[in-house]
N, C-alpha and C positions, 0 to 999 in steps of 0.2 A: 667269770663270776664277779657280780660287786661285793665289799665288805662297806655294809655301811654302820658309823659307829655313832654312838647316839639314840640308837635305832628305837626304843622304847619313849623318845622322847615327842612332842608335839609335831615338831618339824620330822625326824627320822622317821618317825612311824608312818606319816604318808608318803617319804620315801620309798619305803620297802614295799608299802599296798602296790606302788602306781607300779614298783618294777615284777611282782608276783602277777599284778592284771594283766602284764605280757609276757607272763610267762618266762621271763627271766632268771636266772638262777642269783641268789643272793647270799649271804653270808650276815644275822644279825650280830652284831658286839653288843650284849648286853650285861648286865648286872646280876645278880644271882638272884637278889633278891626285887628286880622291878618284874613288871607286870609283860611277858613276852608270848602268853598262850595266844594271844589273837596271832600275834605272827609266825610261828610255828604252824595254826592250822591254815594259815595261807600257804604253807611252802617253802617259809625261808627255814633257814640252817643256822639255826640260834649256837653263839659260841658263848659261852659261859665263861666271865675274864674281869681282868680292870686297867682299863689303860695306863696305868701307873707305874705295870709292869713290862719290861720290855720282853721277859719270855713271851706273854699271854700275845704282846702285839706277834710277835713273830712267828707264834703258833695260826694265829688267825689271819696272817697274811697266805698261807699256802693256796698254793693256786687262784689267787684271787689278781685280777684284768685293770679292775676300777676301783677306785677308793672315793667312796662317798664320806667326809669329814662332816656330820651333823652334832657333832657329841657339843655339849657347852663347858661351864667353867666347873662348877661342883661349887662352887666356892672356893676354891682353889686352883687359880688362871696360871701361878706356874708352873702346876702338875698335869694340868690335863689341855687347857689353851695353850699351852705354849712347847710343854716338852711330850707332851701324848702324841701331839701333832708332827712335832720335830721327827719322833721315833718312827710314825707311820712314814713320811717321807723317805727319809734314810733308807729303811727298812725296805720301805716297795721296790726304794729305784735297787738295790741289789737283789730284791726277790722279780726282779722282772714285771712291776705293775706299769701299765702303759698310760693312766692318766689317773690323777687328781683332784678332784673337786674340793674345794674348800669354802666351806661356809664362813665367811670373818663376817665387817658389821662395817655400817657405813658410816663414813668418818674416821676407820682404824687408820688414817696417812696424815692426821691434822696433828697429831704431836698432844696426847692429852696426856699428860703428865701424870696424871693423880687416878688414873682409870685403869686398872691392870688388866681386864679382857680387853680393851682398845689397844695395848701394849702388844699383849700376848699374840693378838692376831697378824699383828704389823707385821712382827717379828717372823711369822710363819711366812708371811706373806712373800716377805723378803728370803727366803731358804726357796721357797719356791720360785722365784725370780731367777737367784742363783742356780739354777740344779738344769739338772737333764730331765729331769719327768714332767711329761706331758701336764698340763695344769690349767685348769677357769677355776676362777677366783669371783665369787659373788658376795657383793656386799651389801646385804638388805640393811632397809629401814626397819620400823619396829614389824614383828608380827601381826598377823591380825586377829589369830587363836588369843594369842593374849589377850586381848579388849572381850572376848566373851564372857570370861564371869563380870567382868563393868555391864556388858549389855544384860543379861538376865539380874542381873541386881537392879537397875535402870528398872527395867521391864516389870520387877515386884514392888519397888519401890520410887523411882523418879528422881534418882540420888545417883548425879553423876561426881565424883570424886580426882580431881588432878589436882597435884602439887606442881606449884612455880606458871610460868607465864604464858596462862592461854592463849597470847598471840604467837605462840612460835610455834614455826609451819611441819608440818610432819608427811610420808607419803608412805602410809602402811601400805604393807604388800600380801594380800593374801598368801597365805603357807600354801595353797595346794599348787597357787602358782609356781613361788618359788623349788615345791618338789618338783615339779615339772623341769622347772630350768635345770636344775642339779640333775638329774635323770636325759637330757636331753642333749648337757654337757659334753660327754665322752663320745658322741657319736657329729655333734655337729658342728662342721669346719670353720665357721666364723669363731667358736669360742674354745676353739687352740691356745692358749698359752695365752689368756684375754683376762682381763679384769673387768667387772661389772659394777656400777653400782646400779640395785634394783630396788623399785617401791613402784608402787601403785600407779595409775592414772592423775590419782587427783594430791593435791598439793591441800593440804586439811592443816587449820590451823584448829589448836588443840580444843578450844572453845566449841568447833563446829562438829565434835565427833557427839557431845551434847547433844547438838543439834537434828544429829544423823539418827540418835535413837527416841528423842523427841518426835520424831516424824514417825521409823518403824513402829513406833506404842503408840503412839496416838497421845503422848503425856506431855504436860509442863514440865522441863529439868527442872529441878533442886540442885544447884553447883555448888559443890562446898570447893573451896580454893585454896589452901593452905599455904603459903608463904613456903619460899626456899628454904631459908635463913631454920624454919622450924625440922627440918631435914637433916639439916647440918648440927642442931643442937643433938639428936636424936646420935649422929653420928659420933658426937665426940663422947655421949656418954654410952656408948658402945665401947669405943676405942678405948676408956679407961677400965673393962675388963679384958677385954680383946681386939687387942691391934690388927691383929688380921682381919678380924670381921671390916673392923675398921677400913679398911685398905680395900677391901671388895666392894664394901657401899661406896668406893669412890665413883666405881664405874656409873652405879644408879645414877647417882648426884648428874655425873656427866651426861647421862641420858636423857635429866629431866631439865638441865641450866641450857643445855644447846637444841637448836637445830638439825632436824635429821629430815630431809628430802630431796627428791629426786627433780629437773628441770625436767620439760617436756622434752629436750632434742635427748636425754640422756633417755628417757621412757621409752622412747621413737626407735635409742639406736639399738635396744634389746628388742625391742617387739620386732624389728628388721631381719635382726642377727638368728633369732631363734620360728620365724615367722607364726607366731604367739600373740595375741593380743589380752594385757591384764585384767584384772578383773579390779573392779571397783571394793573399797571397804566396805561401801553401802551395801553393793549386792553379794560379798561372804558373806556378813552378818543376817541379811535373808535369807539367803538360805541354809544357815545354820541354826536359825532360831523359829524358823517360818514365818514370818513376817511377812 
């Protein structure tokens, strides 16, 4: 059986369909209060918990094979990025789980100081390097569900929205891709004990995703661009009610000041490994919006 955690979220929840569509047996971890009916009438075996706790992990570890790690930060990267994860590891390799999957993020090994999910991930990363339990390690570029409320806002109005430097190159990875990887993980031998970093085919520099829905609509973009620097003000007058909040938009910040993609031999050596071939940004966003 897998337990996948996260499961009610963008990315888990097409985890859970793709392994319910083969009939798989799964385990969801979710929330009390998030949205879990779709996945219950597929099949899965909703556990009612909060990763925060280690009974609820230890309860929902029982008889479970695979660990599918989809859950994110909450807003809080060292309760649930760093030690939710720590507790599933620990836990599996004395409950007998045989592998691993961990979703972290591309660029958690460049050392970002000020980003506490690039932290937090590292840090799993590294528990799982050390350890006995089976383990792939994938580490996508941005999503590409994310960019949908951009494209259907685009698509009513012609108003594409990014802060900071439209020349910096990005290589979103469609989510149903990436479910696929994570699902295909525990079963195939090249991504044993393997680190990945994964994104898209194409290398998009942030100006051109503008561009990509200019074409789907048929519209002139409207680019509003807003300065970094206006991010950072935003942040510090945060940080003078809430240091924490403070400390979590580090990560955005980092998200939006850097680079995040993938080379072609690096796209080459997944699409090999998993004998998969990506899907374009352009053609998710067709066919999610029907374009």
């Amino acid at each position: 059986m897998f337990l996948v955690t996260g499961a009610t979220g963008s990315l888990g929840r097409r985890i859970v369909r793709l392994l319910r569509d083969r009939d798989l047996p799964v385990r969801a971890f979710v929330r009390l209060m998030s949205r879990y009916n779709e996945l219950e009438d597929r099949g899965a075996e909703i556990f009612i918990g909060d990763l925060r706790n280690d009974t609820d992990i230890r309860r929902a570890l029982s008889g479970i094979r695979y660990i599918i790690s989809a859950h994110g930060s909450g807003g809080d990267s060292q309760a649930l990025a760093y030690r939710a994860n720590r507790e599933l590891i620990l836990q599996g390799q004395e409950s007998g789980v045989e592998h691993f999957v961990f979703i972290s993020v591309l660029g958690a090994d460049r050392g970002y100081e000020d980003a506490p999910v690039f932290k937090a991930k590292r840090e799993v990363e590294k528990l799982l390097y050390g350890g006995d339990l089976g383990y792939t390690v994938l580490r996508p570029a941005g999503f590409a569900n994310n960019l949908l409320s951009a494209a259907e806002r685009f698509r009513e109005t012609g108003i594409y929205l990014s802060v900071g430097d439209l020349d910096h190159r990005t290589s979103i990875i469609s989510t149903d891709d990436l479910a696929h990887l994570a699902v295909e993980s525990v079963s195939c031998e090249g991504a044993y004990r393997q680190i990945f970093d994964v994104g898209g085919p194409d290398v998009l520099k942030r100006g051109d995703i503008a561009r990509i829905f200019a074409r789907l609509f048929n519209r002139e973009p409207i680019i509003i661009n807003p300065p970094l620097w206006l991010l950072d003000s935003v942040r510090e007058g945060v940080g003078f009610f809430n240091p924490e909040a403070k400390r979590e938009l580090g990560t955005f910040r980092t998200l939006l000041a850097n680079e995040f993609y993938c080379s072609a031999a690096t796209v080459d050596r997944v699409e090999t490994v998993y004998d998969f071939k990506m899907e374009s940004f352009e053609s998710f966003v067709r066919r999610y919006l029907g374009s």
